[in-house]
N, C-alpha and C positions, 0 to 999 in steps of 0.2 A: 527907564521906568517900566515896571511890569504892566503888562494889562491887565486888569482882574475883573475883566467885563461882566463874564459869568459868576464869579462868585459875586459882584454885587446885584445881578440878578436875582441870584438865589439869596441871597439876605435878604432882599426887599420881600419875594416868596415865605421864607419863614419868617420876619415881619407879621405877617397874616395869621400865622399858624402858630406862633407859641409867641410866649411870651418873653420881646427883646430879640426876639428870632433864635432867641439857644434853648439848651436842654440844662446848662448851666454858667452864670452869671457872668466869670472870668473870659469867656468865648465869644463874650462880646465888641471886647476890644474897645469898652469905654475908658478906660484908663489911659488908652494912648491913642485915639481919635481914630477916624474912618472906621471900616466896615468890617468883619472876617474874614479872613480866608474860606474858602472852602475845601476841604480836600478830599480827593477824587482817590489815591493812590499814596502807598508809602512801602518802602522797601529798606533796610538798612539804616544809614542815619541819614536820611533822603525823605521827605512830601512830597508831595505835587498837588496843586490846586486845581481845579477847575478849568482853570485856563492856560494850564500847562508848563506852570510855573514852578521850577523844582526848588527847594531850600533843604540847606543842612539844618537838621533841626533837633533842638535843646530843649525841646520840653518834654517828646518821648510816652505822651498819653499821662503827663505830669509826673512823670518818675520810676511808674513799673518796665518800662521797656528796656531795661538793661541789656539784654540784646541786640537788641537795634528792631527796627519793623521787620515784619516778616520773617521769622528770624526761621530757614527750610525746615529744622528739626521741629520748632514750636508749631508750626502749620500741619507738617504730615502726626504729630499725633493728634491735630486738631482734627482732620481730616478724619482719622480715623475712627476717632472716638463719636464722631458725628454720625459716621455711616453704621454703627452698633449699637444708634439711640440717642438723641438731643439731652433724656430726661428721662429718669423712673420715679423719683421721690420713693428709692429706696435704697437700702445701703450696696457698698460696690467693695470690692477687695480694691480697687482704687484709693477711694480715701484712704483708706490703711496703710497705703504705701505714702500717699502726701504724708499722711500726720507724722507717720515713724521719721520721714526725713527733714520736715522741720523742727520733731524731737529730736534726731541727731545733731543737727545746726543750732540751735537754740536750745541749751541745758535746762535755762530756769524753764520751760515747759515741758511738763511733762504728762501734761491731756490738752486736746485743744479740740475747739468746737468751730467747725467754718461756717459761713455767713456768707453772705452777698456781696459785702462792700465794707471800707474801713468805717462809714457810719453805724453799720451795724452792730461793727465787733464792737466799740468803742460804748455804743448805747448797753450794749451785753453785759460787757466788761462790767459797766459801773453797777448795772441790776445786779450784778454778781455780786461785787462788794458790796454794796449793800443788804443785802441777803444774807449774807455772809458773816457780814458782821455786827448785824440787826441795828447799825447807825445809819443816820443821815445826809449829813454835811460830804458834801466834795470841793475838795479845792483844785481849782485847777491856774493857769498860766495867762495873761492876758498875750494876743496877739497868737498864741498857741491854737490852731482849730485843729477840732476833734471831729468833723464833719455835723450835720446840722441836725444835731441832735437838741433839742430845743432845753434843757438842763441846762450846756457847754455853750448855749449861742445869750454870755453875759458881757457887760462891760464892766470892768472894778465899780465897785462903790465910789462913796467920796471920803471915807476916811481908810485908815490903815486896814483894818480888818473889818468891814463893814462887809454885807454881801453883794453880791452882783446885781444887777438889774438888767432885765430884756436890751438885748443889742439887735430885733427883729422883731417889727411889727409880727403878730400871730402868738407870741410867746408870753403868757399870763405871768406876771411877777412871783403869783405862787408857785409855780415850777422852778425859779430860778432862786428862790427864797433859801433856799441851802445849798447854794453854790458859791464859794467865798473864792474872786476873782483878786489872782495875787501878782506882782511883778516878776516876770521870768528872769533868772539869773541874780536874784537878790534873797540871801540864804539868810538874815538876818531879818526881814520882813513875815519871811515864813518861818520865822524860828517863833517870832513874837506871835503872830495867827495859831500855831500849833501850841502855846503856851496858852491861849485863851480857850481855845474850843479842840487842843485837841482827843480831850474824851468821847466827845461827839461826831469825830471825822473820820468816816469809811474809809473813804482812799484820797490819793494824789494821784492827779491825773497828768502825763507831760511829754510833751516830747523833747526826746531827750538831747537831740538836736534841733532846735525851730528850725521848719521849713516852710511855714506859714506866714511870714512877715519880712521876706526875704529868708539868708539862712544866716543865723547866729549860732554860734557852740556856746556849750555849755561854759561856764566860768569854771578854775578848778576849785574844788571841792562844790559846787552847787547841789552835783547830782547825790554823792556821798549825802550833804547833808538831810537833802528828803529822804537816804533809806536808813539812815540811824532815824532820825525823827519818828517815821513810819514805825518804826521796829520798836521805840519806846512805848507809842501811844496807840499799838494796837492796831493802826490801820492797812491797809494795803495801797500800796505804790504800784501804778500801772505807770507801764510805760508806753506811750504811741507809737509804735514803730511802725505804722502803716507807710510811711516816708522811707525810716532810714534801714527797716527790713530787711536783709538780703540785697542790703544797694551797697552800704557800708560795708560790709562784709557777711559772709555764711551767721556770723554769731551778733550782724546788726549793730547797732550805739552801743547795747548793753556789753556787748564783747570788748568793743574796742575802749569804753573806757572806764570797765570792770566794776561796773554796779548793776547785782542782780535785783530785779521788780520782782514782784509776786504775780504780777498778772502783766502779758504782754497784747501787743492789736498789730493783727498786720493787714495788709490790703494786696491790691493786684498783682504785686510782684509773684505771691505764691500763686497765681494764675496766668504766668506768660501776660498777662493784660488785661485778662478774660475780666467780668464781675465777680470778684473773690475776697472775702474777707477772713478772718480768723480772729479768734481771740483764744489763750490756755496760758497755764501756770503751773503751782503747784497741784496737784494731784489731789491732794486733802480740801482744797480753795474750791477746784472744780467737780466734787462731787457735789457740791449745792444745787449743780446743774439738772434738771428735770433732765431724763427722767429717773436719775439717778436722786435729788434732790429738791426743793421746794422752788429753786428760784426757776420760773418759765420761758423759757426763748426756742422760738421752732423757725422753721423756714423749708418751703417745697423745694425748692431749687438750690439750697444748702450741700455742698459737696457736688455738687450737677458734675456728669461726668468731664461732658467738656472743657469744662475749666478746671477741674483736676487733672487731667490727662495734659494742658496745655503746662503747668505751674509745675508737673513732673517732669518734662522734660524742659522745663527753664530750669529748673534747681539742679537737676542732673549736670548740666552745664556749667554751672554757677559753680559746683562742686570741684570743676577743673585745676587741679595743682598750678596755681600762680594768674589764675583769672583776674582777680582782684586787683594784684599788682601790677596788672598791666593796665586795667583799665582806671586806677587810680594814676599812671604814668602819665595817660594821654588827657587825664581833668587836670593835674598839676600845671601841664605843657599848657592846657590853655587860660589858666588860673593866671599863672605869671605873666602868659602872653599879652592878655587882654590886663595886667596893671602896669606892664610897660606901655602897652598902646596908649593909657587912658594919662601916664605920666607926661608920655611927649606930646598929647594934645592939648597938656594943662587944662584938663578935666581935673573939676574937685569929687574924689569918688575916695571912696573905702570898697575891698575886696575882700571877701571870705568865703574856705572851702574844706571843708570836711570828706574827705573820699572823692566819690566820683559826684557831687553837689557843690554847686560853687555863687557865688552875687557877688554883684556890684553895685554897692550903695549911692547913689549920686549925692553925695556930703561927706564932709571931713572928719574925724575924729570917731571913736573908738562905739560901735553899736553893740551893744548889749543886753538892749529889750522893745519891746512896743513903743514905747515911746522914744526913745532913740531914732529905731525905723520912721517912725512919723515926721521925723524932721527931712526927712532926703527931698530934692528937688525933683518931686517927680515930671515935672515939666520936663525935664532935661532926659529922667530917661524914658518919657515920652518919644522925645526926638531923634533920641540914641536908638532906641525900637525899631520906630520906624523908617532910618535909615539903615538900621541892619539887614530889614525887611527887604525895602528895596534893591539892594545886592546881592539879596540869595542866603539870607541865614533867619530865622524862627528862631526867638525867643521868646520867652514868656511876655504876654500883653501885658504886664502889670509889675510895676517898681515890687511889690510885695510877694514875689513867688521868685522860688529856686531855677537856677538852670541844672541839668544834668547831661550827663556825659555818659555812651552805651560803648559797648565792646565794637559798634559797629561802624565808630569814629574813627577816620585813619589819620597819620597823619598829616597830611596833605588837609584834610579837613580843618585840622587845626590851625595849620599854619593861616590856610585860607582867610578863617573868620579873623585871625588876632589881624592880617594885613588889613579888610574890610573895617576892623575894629578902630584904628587909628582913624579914619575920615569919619565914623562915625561919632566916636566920642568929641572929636573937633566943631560937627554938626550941633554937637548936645550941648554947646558951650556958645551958642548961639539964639 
């Protein structure tokens, strides 16, 4: 049993200080009981808490750390671009180099605007479409989050094509009143919504992998069918890649399963981890952009050097002949390993993994959307957490988020967790 003296000291400290003791909701560890970790230190695919308790760990800052922590190259350009200035709020022949190289990695963009964080691009993105296409209406994905942008933060209506309604106290029904909240992976729901209102509907909003509700892929043809639809009714098709950005591969979801959006959102990943966001497209889309265009979005810290100097040398990286396919070798290796473990403990679970993203559903039978997810025994993988916890592995606190896998996972690591994994799922069946 770990001792975690000092990080429940310091929960009960931040207790006092913020609200639920975090700075955001998941880091609470109310989904799977007791207290936070604290962590003091991380290196590779290695934490360390407070009380000096080391864990291989699978969540990675929630997915931009493909790297691993600290990864020397990502740090010394941190380092350096700190010692020639935190911050000008003006432009750098730096960004120029980020932008050109997530224009080389990603075709369908070809101007892109950075931001702070995937909330931001995401909130952009849609002012854009909308701007853009002087409509209203946004449909987006249930169980899909686009961070808490108060538009995207609906729950379905109660009929087919009804609109959303506030899913967060704070959020006035009139903001969410043209947000038509649809089943993800169900092409025929959205066929019939785009047959009613789609004259009216700026874009589609989606990711094109869910990583928000566990991880689910896409059905085949789903994503096809939002960009024919789009492409009939005038609208623009974003796609979220704030997740699957440069995790999936150089060319992200829309690469690998060859459907181009008109507008993409990416997040930390193009910042080594740092605060970074992006949103671009077409070229002719993002001249609406101020101050080229009518639609307005600014930000002091936008491009900041240090997080472009850190997301240049991640991609730089990322760029390596056969990165991908190695680090997608070693999330297979423990994909399989953890549904062999989970088989011979006669754990009821479903597993799913897309590149180097992978879950374990605690239920049987085939998940394909928000409500699917809804069904899992999160009691179980409440248990399964917290006994992984205690042997030295960090996963995600919550049945409904992704695990991921860095370049800086050996294998030795993996094998580790799939042994640990078997007494755990056995735990979770208890």
């Amino acid at each position: 049993m770990h001792d975690k003296t000092k990080s429940q000291q310091a929960h009960e400290r931040a207790l006092r200080l913020m609200p639920g003791g975090v700075n955001s909701p998941v880091r609470a560890f109310a989904a799977v009981g007791g207290g936070p970790l604290f962590i003091k230190s991380a290196r590779g695919a290695h934490i360390t808490d407070l009380d000096g308790n080391a864990y291989i760990d699978y969540v990675g800052s929630w997915g931009p750390l493909v790297l691993g922590h600290a990864d020397e190259d990502v740090v010394a350009a941190i380092a350096a671009a700190a010692a020639r200035g935190t911050s000008y709020g003006a432009p750098t022949e730096a960004e120029s180099e980020l932008a050109e190289m997530i224009r080389e990695c990603v075709p369908s963009i070809e101007k892109v605007r950075m931001v702070n964080s995937g909330t931001e691009a995401t909130m952009s993105a849609i002012r854009l479409a909308r701007g853009y296409t002087g409509r209203g209406i946004v449909i987006k994905f249930e169980g899909c989050y686009h961070g808490h942008v108060d538009a995207l933060l609906v729950r379905a209506g109660s009929g087919l094509a009804t609109f959303g309604t506030p899913s967060s106290a704070g959020v006035p029904e009139s903001v969410t009143r043209d947000t038509l909240a649809l089943p993800y992976n169900d092409a025929q729901k959205f066929a019939d919504a785009m047959k009613k209102y789609g004259e009216r509907v700026a874009c589609v909003i989606v990711e094109p992998v869910a990583g928000n509700m566990g991880l689910i892929p896409p059905k085949e043809g789903f994503l096809e069918a939002l960009r024919e639809s789009c492409t009939r009714h005038g609208a623009l098709l974003i796609f979220d890649e704030v997740i699957t950005g440069f995790r999936l591969g150089l060319g992200g979801a829309q690469n690998l399963f060859g459907v181009t959006p008109d507008l993409t959102t990416l997040g930390k990943i193009i910042g080594g981890g740092l605060p970074v966001g992006a949103y671009g497209g077409r070229a002719e889309v993002m001249a609406s952009i101020s101050p080229e265009g009518p639609v307005y979005q600014a930000g002091t810290l936008s491009g900041n050097p240090v997080a472009v100097a850190a997301g240049t040398a991640t991609l730089r990286k990322l760029m390596r002949e056969g990165f991908y396919a190695e680090l997608e070798s070693r999330a297979a290796a423990l994909a399989e390993g953890l549904e062999s473990a989970a088989h011979a403990a006669g754990a009821e679970t479903r597993h799913t993994r897309v590149g180097s993203m992978l879950c374990t559903f605690f239920r049987g039978g085939e998940v394909r959307d928000f409500a699917d997810a809804r069904k899992c025994d999160t009691a179980a993988y409440a248990r399964f957490f917290r006994s992984m916890l205690e042997q030295g592995f960090y996963f995600a606190p919550s049945q409904f988020e992704t695990a991921f896998v860095s370049a800086a996972h050996t294998d030795e690591d993996i094998a580790r967790t799939v042994a640990a994994a078997q007494e755990a799922f056995a735990t979770s069946e208890t």
